[in-house]
C-alpha positions, 0 to 999 in steps of 0.5 A, a space after each residue: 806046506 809041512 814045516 821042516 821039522 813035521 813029517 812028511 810021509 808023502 813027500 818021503 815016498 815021492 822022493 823014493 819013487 823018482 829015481 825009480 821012474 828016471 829022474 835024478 837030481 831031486 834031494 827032497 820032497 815036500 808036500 803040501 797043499 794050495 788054495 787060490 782066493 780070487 778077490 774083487 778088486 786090485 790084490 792091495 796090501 791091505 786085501 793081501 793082509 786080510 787073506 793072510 789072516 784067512 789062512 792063519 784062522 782058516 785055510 792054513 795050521 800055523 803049528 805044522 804048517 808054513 804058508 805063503 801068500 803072494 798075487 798072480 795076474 789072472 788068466 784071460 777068461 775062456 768061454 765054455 764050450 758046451 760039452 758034446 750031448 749038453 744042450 740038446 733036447 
């Protein structure tokens, strides 16, 4: 996410067009990006420490950027459904 004090033209423009499709009530936009790391393994605070690093050396710009890095429980896994057409001869 854009630090506070960075601008942030998109997030302006979002903020502009909300009224404009209906919805009141929102006073600021930012936006940002997200990336998801899944780890092998239980999500230690070691490993989490270890992605934190990641994203200051890699996925994040600590000078215009603020970051967060927290675990979620992962969804079940789903089997794929082969798309219509695939796996035919």
């Amino acid at each position: 996410m854009p630090k506070r004090e960075i601008l942030d033209p998109q997030g302006k423009a979002v903020l502009g067009a909300l009224p404009r499709l209906g919805f009141e009530g929102v006073s600021d936009v930012r936006q940002g990006k997200r990336f998801e790391v899944e780890l092998d393994g239980d999500p230690t605070d070691d490993r989490l420490a270890e992605v934190r690093r990641m994203a200051e050396t890699l996925l994040a710009n600590p000078v215009i950027e603020d970051f967060t890095v927290h675990a979620e429980e992962s969804a079940e896994p789903v089997e794929a459904m082969p798309v219509a057409g695939e796996g035919r001869s």
